[in-house]
N, C-alpha and C positions, 0 to 999 in steps of 0.2 A: 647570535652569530654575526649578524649586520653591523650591530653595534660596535661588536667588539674589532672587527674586521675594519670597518670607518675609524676607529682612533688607531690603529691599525698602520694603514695606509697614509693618515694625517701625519702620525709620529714619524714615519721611515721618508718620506719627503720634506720633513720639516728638521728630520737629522740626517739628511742625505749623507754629510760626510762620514758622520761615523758607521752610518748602514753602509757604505763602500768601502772604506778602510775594514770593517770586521768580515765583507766577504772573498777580500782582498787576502785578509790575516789567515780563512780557515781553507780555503783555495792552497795557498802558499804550505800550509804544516799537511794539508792530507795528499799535497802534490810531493812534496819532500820525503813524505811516510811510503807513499805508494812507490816511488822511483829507488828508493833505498831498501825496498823491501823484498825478501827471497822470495825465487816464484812458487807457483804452487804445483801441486802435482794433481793430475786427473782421477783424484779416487771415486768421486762420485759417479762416475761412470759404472759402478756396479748397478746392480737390479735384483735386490733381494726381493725374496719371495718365488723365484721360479727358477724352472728344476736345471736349465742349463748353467745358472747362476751356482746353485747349491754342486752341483757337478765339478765345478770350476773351483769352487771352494775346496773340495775333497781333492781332488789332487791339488794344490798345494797343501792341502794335509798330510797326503800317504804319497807325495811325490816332493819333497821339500828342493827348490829349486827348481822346480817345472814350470811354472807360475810365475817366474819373475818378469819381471816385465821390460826388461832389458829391448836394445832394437833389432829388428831382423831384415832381411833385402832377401828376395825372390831373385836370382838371376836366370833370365830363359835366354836359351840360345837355340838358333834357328838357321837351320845348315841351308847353303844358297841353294837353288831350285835342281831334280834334279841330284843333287846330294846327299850323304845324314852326316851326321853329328859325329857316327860310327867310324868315319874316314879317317884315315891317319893322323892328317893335317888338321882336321877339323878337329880331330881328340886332343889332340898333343896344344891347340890353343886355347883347350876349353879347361886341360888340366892345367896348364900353365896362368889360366886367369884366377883358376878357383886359391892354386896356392899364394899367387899372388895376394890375395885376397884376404887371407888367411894370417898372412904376417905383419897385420895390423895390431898393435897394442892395445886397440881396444876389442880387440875380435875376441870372442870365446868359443867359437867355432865354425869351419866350413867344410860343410859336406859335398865330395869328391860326387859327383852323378852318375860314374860308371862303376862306385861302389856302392853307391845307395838303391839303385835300381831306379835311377830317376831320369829314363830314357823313354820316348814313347815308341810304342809297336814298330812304327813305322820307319823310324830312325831321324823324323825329320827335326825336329824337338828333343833337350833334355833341357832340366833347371838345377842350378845347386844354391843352398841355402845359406846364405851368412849372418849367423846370430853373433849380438855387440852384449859387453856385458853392460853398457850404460844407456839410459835412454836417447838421450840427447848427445849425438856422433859432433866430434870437436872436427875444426871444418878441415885438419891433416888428416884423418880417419878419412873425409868424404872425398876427398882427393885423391889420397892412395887408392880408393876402391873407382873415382873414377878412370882413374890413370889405367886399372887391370881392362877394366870397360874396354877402354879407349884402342887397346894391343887385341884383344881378341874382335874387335870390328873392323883392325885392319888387316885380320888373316882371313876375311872376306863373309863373317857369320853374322847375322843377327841378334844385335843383341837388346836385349827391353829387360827394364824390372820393375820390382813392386815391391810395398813393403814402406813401412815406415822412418828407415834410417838415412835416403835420399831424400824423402817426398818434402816438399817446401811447402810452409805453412801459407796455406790459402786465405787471401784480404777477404773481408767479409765486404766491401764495396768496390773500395775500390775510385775507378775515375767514377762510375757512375753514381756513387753515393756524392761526390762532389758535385756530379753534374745535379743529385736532387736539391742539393743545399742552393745551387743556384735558382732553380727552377721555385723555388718556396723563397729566394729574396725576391724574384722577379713577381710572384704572388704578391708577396706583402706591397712591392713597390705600386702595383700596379690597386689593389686593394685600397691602401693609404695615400698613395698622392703623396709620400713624404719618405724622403730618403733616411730620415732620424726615426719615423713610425716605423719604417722597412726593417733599419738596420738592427732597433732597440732588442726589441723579439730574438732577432738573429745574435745577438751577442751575450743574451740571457740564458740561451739553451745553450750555446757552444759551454759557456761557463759553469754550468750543470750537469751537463753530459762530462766537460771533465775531472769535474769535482766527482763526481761518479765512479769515473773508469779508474782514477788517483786510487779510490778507496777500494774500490775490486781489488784494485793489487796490492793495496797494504794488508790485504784480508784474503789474499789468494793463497798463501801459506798456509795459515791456520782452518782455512775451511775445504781446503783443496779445489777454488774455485778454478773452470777451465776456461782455455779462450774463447767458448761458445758464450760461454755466463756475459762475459763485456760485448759482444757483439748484439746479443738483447738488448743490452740496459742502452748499448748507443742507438740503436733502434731506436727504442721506445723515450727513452729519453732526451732525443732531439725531436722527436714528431712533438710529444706531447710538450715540451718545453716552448716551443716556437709558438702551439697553438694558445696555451696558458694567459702565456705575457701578450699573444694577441687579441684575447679578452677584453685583459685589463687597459691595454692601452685603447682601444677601444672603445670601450665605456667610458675612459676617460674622453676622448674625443668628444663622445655623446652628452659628456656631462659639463665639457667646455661648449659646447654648441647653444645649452638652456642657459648658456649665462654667467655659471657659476667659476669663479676666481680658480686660480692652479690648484694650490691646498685642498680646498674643498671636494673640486672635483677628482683630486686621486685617491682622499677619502672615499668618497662616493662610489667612485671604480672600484675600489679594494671592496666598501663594504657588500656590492649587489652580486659585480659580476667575480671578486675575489669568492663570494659565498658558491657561486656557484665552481669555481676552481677546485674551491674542499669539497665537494659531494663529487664532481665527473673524476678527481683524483683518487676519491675513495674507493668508486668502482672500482677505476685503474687498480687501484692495489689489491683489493677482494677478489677478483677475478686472478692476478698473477701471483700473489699467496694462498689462492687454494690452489695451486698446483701441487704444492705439499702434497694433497690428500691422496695422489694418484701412487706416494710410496715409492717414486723412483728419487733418487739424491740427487741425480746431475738437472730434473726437473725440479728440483724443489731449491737447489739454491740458481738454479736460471732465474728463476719465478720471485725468489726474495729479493736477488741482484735486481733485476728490471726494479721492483717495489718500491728500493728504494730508491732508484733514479727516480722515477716518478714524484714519489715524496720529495725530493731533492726541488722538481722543478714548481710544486705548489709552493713549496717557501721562495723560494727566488721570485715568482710571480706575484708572492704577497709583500714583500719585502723590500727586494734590488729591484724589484721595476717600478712602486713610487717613488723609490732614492731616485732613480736616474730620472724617472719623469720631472723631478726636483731641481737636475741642473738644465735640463733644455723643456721648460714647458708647453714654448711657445713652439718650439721645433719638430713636433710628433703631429700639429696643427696639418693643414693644408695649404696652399699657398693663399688662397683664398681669404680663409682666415685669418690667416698669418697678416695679412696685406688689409681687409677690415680691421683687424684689430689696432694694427701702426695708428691706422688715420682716426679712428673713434673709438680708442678704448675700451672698446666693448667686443664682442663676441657676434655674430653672424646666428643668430636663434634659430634660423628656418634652415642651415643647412644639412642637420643632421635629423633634426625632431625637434618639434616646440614643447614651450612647455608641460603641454598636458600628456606628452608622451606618442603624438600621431605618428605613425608612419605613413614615411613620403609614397605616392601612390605609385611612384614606378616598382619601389621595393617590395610593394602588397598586391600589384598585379595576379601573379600567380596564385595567390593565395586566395585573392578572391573568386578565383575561377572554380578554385577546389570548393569553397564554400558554396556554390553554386552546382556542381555538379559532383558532389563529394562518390557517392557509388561509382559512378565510371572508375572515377580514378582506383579507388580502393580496389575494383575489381579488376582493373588493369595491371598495378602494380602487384597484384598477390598472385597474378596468372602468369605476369612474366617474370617473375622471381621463381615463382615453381616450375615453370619451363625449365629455367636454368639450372634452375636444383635437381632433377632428372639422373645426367650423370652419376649424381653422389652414392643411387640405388646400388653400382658397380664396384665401388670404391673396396680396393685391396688395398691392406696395408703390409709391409713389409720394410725391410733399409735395406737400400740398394749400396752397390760397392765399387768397383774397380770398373765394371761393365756399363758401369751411369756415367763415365767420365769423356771427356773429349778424344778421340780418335788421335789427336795431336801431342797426346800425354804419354810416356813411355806406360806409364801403371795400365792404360787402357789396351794397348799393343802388346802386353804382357799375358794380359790377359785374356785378350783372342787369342792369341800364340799358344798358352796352355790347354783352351777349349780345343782348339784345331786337331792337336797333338794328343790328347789327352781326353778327352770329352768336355759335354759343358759343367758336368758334373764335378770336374775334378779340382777347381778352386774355391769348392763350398763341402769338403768334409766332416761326415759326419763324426763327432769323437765319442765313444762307447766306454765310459767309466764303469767296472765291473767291481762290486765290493763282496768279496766272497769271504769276507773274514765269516761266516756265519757256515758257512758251509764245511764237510766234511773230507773233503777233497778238490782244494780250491784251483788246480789247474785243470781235474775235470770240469768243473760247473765253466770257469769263462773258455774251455774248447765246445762246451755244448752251444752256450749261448753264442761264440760266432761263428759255429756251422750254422743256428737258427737264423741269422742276423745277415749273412751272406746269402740264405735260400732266400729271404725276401725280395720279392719284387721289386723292383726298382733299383736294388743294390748290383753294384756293376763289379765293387770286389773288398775285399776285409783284410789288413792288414795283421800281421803275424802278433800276437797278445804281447805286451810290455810290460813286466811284473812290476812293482815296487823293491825294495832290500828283504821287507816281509813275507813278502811273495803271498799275501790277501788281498790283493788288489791290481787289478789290471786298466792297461788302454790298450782300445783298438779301434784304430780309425775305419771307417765304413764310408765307399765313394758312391756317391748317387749317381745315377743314370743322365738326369737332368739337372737344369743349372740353378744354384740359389737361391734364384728371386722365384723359381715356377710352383704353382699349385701342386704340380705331381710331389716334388720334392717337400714342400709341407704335409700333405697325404702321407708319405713316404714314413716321416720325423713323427705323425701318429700314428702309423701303424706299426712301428719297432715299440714305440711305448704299449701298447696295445699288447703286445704280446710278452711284456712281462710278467703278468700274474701267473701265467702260464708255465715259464721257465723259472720264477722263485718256487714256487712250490714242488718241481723237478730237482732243484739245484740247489736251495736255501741259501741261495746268492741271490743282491739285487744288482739291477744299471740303472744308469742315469747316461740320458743324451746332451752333449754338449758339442760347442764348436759354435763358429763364427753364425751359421746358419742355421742351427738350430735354436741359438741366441737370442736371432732377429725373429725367429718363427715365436719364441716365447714373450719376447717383448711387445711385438705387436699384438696379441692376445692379452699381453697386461695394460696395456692402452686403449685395445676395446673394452676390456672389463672395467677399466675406469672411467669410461667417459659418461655413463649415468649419473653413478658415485657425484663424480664432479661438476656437472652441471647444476645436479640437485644442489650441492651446494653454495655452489657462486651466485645461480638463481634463488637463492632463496634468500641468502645474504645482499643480495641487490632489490631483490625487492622489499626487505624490512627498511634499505637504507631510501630506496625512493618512496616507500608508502611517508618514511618520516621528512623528507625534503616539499614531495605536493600534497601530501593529506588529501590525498587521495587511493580509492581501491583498482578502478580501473587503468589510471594512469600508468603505474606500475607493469600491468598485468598489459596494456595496449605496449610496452617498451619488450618488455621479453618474449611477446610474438614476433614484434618487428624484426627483434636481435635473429629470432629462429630463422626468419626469412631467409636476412641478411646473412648468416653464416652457413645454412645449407646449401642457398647459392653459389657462393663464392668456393665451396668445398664442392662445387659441380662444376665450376670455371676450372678447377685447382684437377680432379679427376678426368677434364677433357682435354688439357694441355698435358701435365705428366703421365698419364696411364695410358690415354685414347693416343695421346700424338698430335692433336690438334693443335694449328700453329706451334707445334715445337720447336721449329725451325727459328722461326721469328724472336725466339725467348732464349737461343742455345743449350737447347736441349739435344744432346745426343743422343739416350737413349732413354725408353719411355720402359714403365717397370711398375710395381707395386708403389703406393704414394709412401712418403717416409711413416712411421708406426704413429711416432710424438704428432704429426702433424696437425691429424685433427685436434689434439689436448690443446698443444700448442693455439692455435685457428680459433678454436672457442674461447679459451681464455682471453687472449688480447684480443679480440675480436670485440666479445663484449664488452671491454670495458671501454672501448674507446666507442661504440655504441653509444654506449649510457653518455659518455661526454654530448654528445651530438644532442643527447634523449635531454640532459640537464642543462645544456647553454641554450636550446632551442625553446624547450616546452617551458623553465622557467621565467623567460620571456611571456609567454603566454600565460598564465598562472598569476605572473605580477600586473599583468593588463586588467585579467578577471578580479583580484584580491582589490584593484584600485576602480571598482566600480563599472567597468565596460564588459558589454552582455558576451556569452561567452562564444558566437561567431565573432565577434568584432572584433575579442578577445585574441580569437584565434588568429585573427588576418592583423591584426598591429603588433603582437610579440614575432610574428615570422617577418614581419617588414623588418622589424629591429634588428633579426638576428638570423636571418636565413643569408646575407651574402656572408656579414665574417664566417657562419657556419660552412659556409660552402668555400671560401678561403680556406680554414681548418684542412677542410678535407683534400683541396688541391695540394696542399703542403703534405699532409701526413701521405696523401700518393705517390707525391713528387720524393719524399724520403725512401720508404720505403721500396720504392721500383727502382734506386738506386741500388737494392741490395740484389734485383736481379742479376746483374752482372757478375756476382761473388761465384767463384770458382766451387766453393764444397756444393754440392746440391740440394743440401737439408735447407740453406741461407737463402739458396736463390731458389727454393720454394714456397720456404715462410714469406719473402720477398712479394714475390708476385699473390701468393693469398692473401695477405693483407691488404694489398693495394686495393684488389681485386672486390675486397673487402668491403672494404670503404669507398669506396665507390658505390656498391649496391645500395651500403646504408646510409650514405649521406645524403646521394642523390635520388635514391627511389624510395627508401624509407622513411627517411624523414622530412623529405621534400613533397613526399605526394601520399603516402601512407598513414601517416600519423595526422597534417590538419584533416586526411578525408575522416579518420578515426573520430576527432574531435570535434566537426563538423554534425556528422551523425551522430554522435552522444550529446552534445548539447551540454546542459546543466547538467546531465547525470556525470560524465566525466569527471567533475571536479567532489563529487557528493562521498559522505566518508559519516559513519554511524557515528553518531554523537560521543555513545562510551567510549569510541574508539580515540574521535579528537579528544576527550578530555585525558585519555591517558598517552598519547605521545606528547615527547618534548616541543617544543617548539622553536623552530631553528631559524624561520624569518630568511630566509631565501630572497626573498621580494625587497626585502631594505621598507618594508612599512613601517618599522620605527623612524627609519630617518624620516621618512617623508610627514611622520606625524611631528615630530620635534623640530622640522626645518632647519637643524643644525643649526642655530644660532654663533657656532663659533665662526663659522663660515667670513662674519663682518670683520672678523681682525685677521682675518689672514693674510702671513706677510707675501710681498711680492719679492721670487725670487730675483733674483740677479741675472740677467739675461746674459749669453755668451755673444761674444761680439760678433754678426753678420747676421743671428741667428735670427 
């Protein structure tokens, strides 16, 4: 792997132009392909396998046209205090808005509120309904409907809506994803000492990320990729992009420092810490391609989308960053360097590492401390990561909706307005698919089953049954007591399933429970049921790839505790901010509710893989100290000198991304957002800064020990670059000296 990785990096710096002109060429056809390309539509957002999904499915069977997925708007209106709705004036401009509303060319209907019964008791509250027959309202559609808006708020009512045919598509960052791309230049700058070392990294990722997002959309037709799918992949494909090529330029640095001419040294880069690129990339991908296994679509092509961003940014880091290390070699240098080298042609040996690979002792400080008291720390760090992990004991899952949103949003005022007026119950109905084609009297069995279904607890009222043309098959919406997101309401949605066996074998009719909240009640139950499934797997496919990268058994097995540590915590950061309330304020959080279902899935998978990044740029640093002869304390304290500050750069960067997505308006974004930060912080900075050398500290020589049968049967991958170091690269002597850019 070394090898081939060192001629590698030799060839694409020694053909820099044409490695620039070809990423130049495929940038150019997949940005052409992507912008030319039809969009796609949302299908993946089903969830087969569960009963509200399969519900949904039967009526568009026995309801053709019910199903379509056309847009709809919620309009409530809210008579001023004092008033109802009921008043003259008040009717006469609610009727006048709704038909307004109605003589829209793309409307396919609007329902009048004082003939649908959609007034509340009280009279303070009614809503009427406007379904579009297209998804995407052309912006004279949204006009005209604002326009109606606009006339009944000046006859003195309140008005708010909900629904998808207004709502404006929410940035997934935003200023503050810019503010993290800053905050991760000012890393690197301040990291590197060189405004070309700062910038290189930063121009490598942006070009990958949108090599990326090009191809999402030339492939968002045919796969039905949605705009969540590009909001991962630029996630993760700029964290992990920026930290890739700051590797390589890195090592590079490290391997100008011992001496070695440009060429060689971005050989050298490419072949040690490029190798290590392809293993922390590998995770990356194993972890967000077994999302697959969890059986939902809209996670399985998120999970493939991010994979290949990721893929996307190991080539460019093997690749486009010795090209470009090729036209400014001397520019990625320090000023330092830069300025020894003018005056004696030679390199500065001691400023980075000497020849034999020492780390300077400011860098190894820490690390000798843990070698020296390695228990404390091990017991510090596993005490206060479990502290923190506490929380997660509580963790609800659920998707939260209209009621999670900012108080300043019509959809959220809409939505208290209908709770007020209506209860909390009455913006999460339940819907009651009745299939009585089996029965003998199919408008007895669904009047039995919703006199049963309305005597339930909790149920506050049952809507009149809805045949089909065939008349075997009904809907009847059923309105909870409580709201949504709440326990009682989930209790509620199993105890009408609960009472089916009961009523088929009365009726030889069956139900199935469907609706927006019963949906979310199934999906977060297919997201707890997969999160063994898939851990098992990621974990076990991480470990066969790390047992073959350190040839080692405990190495491995010391990386997927830490990970555990690491993401139970940060899943107890994530349930004391959005469930508890804790500093919600501070994050804009409005309102605190069940954590979203996908999150944990979500949280473990990219969690670990950027873990293992940390576990592979760090430990095989250490590994290659031990393999080149130093006892394996010494081992430990000269690979963390090497590689604990870029590691800890890495991780400021990947925060500094990341916590940019908290500011994103949906709440699923600016929760993934803040757990991953949240994340990587526990694991870069207490796991693998204080956990892992005490690990390896206390293991000694056992840590690296691995059954003989076993090494003779794994491959051999060469991690460490000990072929190079045993052949000395002899081409090294002719290598040419590029062409310096002028000032440079």
């Amino acid at each position: 792997m070394a090898s081939f990785l060192y001629r590698l990096g030799r060839t694409a710096f020694r053909k820099r132009r044409w490695v620039l002109l070809l990423w130049v060429a495929v940038v150019a056809a997949v940005g052409f392909k992507g912008l030319t390309a039809a969009s796609g539509s949302d299908d993946a957002s089903s969830m087969p396998g569960i009963e509200s999904q399969k519900a949904f499915d039967l009526i568009g069977e026995r309801f053709p046209g019910t199903a379509a997925d056309g847009a709809s708007e919620r309009i409530v209106f809210v008579a001023p205090d004092g008033q109802k709705v009921t008043a003259a004036g008040n009717r006469e401009a609610i009727e006048k808005t709704v038909a307004e509303a109605a003589h829209g060319s793309e409307v396919a209907s609007a329902v009048n509120p004082f003939r649908a019964n959609s007034v509340s008791k009280d009279g303070s509250t009614a809503y009427a309904t406007v379904t579009y027959k297209v998804k995407d309202l052309s912006d004279g559609s949204k006009k005209e409907l604002q326009k109606a808006l606009g006339e009944a708020r000046q006859a003195g009512l309140t008005v708010e809506t909900g629904g998808n045919a207004l709502a404006a598509q929410t940035e997934a960052g935003g200023v503050g994803e810019a503010a993290g791309v800053l905050v991760a230049a000012l890393v690197l700058l301040v990291t590197f000492g060189s405004m070309a070392a700062a910038g290189l990294p930063l121009l490598t990722a942006i070009i990958g990320v949108a090599t990326s997002m090009f191809a999402i959309l030339a492939l968002s037709s045919a796969f039905g990729l949605s705009s969540s799918t590009g909001t991962l992949a630029t996630m993760l494909g700029l964290a992990v992009g920026i930290d890739y090529a700051m590797f390589i330029v890195s090592r590079y640095r490290e391997e100008r420092g011992k001496g070695h001419a440009p060429q060689e040294a971005a050989g050298r880069a490419t072949g040690t810490a490029g190798s290590a690129v392809v293993f922390a990339g590998l995770t990356v991908v194993v972890a967000l391609a077994g999302l697959s296994v969890v059986g939902v679509p809209m996670l399985t092509t998120m999970g493939l989308a991010a994979a290949g961003a990721v893929l996307l940014s190991v080539v460019i880091a093997l690749t486009l960053v010795p090209a470009l290390l090729g036209f400014w070699p001397n520019a990625v240098l320090s000023r330092r360097l830069r300025r020894r080298n003018r005056k004696t042609g030679d390199v500065d040996q001691t400023h980075l590492t000497t020849a034999t690979g020492t780390a300077a002792p400011k860098e190894s400080r820490w690390a000798r401390f843990v070698l020296c008291r390695p228990l404390p720390v091990l017991l510090l760090s596993v005490i206060g990561l479990g502290v923190l992990a506490l929380p997660a004991a509580d963790l609800q899952l659920g998707m939260s909706g209209d009621e999670a949103k900012s108080t300043s949003t019509t959809e959220r005022r809409a939505y208290d307005a209908l709770a007020d007026g209506f209860g909390p119950g009455f913006s999460g109905p339940l819907t009651i698919v009745v299939d009585a084609q089996g029965a003998p009297d199919a408008a007895g069995a669904v009047d039995t089953i919703a006199k049963k279904i309305a005597s339930t607890d909790g149920v506050v009222s049952v809507s009149e049954p809805r045949f089909n043309q065939a008349g075997d098959t009904a809907i009847i919406s059923a309105t909870p007591s409580t709201s949504p997101t709440s326990e009682e309401t989930k209790n509620l949605v199993h105890t009408i399933r609960g009472e089916r066996p009961g009523l088929e074998t009365a009726t030889d009719a069956t139900f199935q429970v469907t609706g927006t909240t019963a949906s979310n009640i199934d999906v977060a139950q297919k997201m707890q049921n997969a999160l063994i499934p898939y851990l098992a797997v990621v974990v076990g496919l991480a470990f066969l790839l790390l047992l073959v990268v350190f040839r080692s058994i405990l190495v491995p097995i010391k990386a997927a505790v830490g990970f555990l540590l690491s993401v139970l915590a940060s899943l107890g950061a994530v349930v004391a901010v959005f469930q508890w309330g804790w500093a919600a304020d501070l994050l804009g959080v409005e309102q605190t509710g069940p954590i979203m279902s996908m999150m944990p899935i979500f949280l473990v998978g990219i969690v670990f893989g950027l873990a293992m990044d940390y576990q592979v740029f760090l430990v095989s640093r250490m590994r290659e100290a031990y393999v080149h002869g130093e006892t394996p304390g010494r081992a430990m304290v000269t690979g963390f000198g090497h590689s604990s500050r870029v590691v800890a750069a890495a991780a400021l960067i990947m925060m500094s991304v990341f916590s940019g997505f908290i500011t994103a308006g949906e709440s699923m974004i600016k929760m993934i957002g803040f757990g991953l930060a949240i994340a990587v912080l526990f694991d870069a900075f207490v796991v693998r800064m204080a956990f892992v050398p005490a690990v390896l500290a206390l293991l000694g020589h056992r840590a690296w020990w691995l059954p003989r049968w076993l090494d003779r049967m794994l491959p051999r991958v060469d991690i460490e670059g000990e072929a190079l170091t045993r052949s000395d690269t002899p081409a090294a002597q002719s290598d040419e000296k590029p062409r310096e850019t002028a000032g440079i």
